[in-house]
C-alpha positions in Angstrom: 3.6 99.7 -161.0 7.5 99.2 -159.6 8.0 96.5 -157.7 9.2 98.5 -155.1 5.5 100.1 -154.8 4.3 96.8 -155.2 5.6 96.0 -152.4 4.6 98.4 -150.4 1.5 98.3 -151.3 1.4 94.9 -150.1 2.7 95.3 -146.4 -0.1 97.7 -146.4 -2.7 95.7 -146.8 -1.1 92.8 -144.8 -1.0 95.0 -141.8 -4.3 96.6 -142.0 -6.8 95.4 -139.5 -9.0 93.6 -141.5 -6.1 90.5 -141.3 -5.3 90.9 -137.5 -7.0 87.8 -136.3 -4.7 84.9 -135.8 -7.1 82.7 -138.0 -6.7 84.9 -141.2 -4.3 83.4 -143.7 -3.0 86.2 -145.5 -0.7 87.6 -143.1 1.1 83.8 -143.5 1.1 84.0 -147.6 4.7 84.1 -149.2 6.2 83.6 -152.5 8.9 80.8 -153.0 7.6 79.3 -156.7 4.0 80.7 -156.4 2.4 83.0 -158.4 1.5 84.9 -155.4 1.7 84.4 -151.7 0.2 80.8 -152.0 3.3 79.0 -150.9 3.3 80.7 -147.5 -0.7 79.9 -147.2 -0.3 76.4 -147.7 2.5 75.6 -145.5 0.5 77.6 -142.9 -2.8 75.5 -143.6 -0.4 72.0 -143.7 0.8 73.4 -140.0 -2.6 73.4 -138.6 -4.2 70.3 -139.9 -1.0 67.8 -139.9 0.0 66.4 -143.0 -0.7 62.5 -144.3 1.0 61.1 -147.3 2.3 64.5 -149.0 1.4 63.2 -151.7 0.4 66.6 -154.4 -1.7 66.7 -157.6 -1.6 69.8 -159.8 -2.8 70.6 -163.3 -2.0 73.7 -164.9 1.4 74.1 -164.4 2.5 75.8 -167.3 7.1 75.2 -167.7 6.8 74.3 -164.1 8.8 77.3 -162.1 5.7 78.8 -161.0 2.8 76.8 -159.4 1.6 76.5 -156.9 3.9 72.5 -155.7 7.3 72.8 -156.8 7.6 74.4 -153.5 6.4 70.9 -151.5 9.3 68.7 -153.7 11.9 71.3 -151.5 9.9 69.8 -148.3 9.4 66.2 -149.0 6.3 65.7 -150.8 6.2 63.9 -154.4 3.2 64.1 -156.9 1.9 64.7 -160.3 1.7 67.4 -162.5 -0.6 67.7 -166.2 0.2 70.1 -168.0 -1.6 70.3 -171.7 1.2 72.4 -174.0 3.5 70.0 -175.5 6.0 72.8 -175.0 5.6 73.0 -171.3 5.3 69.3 -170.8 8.5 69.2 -172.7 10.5 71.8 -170.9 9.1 69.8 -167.3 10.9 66.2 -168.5 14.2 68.0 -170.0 14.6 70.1 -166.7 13.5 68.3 -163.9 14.8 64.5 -164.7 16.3 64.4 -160.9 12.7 64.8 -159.5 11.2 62.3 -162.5 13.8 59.7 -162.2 13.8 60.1 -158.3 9.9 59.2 -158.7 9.5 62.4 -156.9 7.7 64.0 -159.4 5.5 62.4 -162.6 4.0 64.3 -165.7 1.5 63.6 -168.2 0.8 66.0 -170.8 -3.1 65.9 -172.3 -5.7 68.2 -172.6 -7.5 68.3 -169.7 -11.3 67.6 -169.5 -13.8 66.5 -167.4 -14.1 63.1 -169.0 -10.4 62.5 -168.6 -9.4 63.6 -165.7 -9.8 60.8 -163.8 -8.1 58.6 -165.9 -5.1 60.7 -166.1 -4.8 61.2 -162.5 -5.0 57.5 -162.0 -3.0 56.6 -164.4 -0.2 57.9 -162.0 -1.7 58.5 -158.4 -3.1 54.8 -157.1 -4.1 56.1 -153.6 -7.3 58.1 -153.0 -6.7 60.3 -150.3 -4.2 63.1 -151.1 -2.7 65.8 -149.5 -3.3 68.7 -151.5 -4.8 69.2 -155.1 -4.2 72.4 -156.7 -6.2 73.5 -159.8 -5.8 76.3 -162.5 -6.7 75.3 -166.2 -8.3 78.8 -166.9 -11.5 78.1 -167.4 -13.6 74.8 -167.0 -11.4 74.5 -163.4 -15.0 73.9 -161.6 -16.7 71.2 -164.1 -13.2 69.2 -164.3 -13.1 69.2 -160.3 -16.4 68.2 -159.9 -16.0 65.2 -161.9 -13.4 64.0 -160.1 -13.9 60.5 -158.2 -10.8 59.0 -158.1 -8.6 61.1 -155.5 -10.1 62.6 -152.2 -7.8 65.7 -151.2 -7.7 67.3 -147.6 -6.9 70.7 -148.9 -8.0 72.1 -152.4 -6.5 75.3 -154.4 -9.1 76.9 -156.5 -8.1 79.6 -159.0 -11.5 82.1 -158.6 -12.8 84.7 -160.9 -12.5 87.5 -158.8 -14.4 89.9 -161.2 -17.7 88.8 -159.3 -17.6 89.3 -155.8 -20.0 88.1 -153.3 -23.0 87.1 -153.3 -22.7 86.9 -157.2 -22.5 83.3 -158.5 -20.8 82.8 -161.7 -19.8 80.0 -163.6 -18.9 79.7 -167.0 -20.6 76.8 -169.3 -18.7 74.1 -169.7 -16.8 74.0 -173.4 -14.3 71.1 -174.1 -12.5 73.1 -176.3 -11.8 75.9 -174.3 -9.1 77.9 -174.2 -8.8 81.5 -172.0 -8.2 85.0 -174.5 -7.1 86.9 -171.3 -11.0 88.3 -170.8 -13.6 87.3 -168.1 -15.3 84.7 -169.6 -13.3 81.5 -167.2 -13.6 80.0 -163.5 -16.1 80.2 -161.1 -16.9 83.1 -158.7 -16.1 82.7 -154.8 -19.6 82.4 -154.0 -20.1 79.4 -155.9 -17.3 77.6 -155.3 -18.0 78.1 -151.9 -21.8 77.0 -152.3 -20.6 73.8 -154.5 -17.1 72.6 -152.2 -19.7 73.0 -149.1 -22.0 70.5 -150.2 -18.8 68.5 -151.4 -17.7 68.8 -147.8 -15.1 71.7 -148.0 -15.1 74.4 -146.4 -13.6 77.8 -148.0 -10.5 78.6 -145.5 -8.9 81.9 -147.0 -7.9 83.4 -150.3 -4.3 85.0 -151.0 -3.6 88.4 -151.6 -3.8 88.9 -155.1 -6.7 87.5 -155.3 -7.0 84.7 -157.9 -6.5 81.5 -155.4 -9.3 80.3 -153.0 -8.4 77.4 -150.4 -10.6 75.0 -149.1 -10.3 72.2 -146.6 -12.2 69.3 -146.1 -14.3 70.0 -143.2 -13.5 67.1 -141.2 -9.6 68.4 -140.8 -10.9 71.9 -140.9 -12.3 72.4 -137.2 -12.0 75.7 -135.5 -8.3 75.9 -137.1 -9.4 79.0 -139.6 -11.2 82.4 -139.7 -15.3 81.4 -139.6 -17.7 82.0 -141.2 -16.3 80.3 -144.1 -18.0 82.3 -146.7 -17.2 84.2 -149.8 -17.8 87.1 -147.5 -15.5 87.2 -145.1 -12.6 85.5 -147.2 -12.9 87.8 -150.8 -9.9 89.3 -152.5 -10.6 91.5 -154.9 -8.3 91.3 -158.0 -4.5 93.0 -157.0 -2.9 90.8 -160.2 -0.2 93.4 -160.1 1.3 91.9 -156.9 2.5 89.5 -158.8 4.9 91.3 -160.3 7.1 91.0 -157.2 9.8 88.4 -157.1 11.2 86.1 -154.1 14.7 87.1 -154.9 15.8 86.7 -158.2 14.0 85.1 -161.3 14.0 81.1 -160.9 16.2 79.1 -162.8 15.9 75.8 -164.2 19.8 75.7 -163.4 18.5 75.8 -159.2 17.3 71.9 -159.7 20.4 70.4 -161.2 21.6 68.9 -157.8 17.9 68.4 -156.1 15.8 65.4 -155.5 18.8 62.9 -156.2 18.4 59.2 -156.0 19.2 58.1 -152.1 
């Protein structure tokens, strides 16, 4: 599809009525550094609930000029980043030494499992509570957050498998090794990441528009700030992954982050 129809295709389903409440997130979502619309989402979901410390955690990150963070370093926050190709990990120091030497921004590179996880994160991160963790490893993403003691985020981003929709709960079996071949066998379904965050005291907020992100936020900051129920029902997108074919302006640039995040 042409980004042009892409686009198109995308103010129609922003403005169809299903989104017209003023609790629905979608018609917030935009793309700054996002695969999607999830920098627009968060900013909207920061706006209701207040932020804290600003303080991010994200792992899956891939060369880092699309995630679903480098957004926040433009507004403030600072954080961590794992990223598990040596490549990648590489590319992150060599391009972004203003926001590492700033102490802005930290990276470890490991492969991520649910018996590190903790370890890694603390090994940077000393404070428990957290703004925002983000999560996309493409695969094992609900065993690895499940283990996770050390850090207590207000607001978590869940990469979902959207090929099973409600009530349908799916989750792979966990496998150390894993590694994604671009079929359906990684993630979680909505449903059960909505069944499991619940009784970790989340509630599921929205998803974007493509369909691949959940949000959820800790119920206690949550309130009667977003669209209820929260359920896999009422907050399911099915699978659009050609929207993200469309660009916020031109392609981003490693070059963009030469004068940014300077030492005061």
């Amino acid at each position: 599809m042409r980004e042009s129809d892409a686009y198109y295709y995308q103010h129609v389903l922003r403005t169809s009525p299903r989104y017209t409440d003023k609790k629905h997130l979608i018609p917030f979502g935009h793309k700054v550094y996002s695969q999607g619309d999830e920098d627009g989402i968060i900013a909207e979901i920061f706006k209701r609930i207040g932020l804290t410390n600003k303080v991010f955690v994200e792992f899956g990150v891939g060369k880092g000029l699309q995630n679903n963070t480098l957004a926040l370093l433009f507004q403030g926050w600072t954080g961590l980043w794992i990223e598990g190709s040596q490549q990648y990990a590489g590319q992150i120091r060599n391009n972004f030494v203003k926001a590492i030497s700033s102490g802005k921004l930290s990276i470890v590179c490991d492969f991520i499992t649910r018996d590190n996880i903790n370890s890694l994160i603390s090994s940077v991160v000393s404070e428990a509570a957290v703004d925002l963790l983000s999560v996309d490893i493409d695969g094992n993403d609900f065993h690895v957050l499940d283990a996770i003691i050390c850090i207590q985020p207000r607001v978590i981003v869940m990469e979902y498998n959207a090929k099973f929709a409600p009530p349908i709960e799916y989750c792979m079996s966990y496998d150390q090794s894993h590694e994604w071949l671009g079929d359906d066998n990684y993630g979680a379904s909505l449903k059960f990441l909505e069944v499991r965050l619940q009784q970790k005291g989340y509630c599921l907020v929205g998803c974007n528009l493509i369909g691949n992100n959940a949000f959820f936020v800790r119920q206690d900051a949550a309130g009667d700030k977003f669209l209820t129920p929260h359920s896999a029902e009422t907050h399911y997108e099915p699978a659009k992954y050609f929207l993200a074919s469309i660009t916020s302006g031109h392609p981003a640039s490693y070059k963009t982050l030469e004068n940014a995040w300077a030492s005061d």
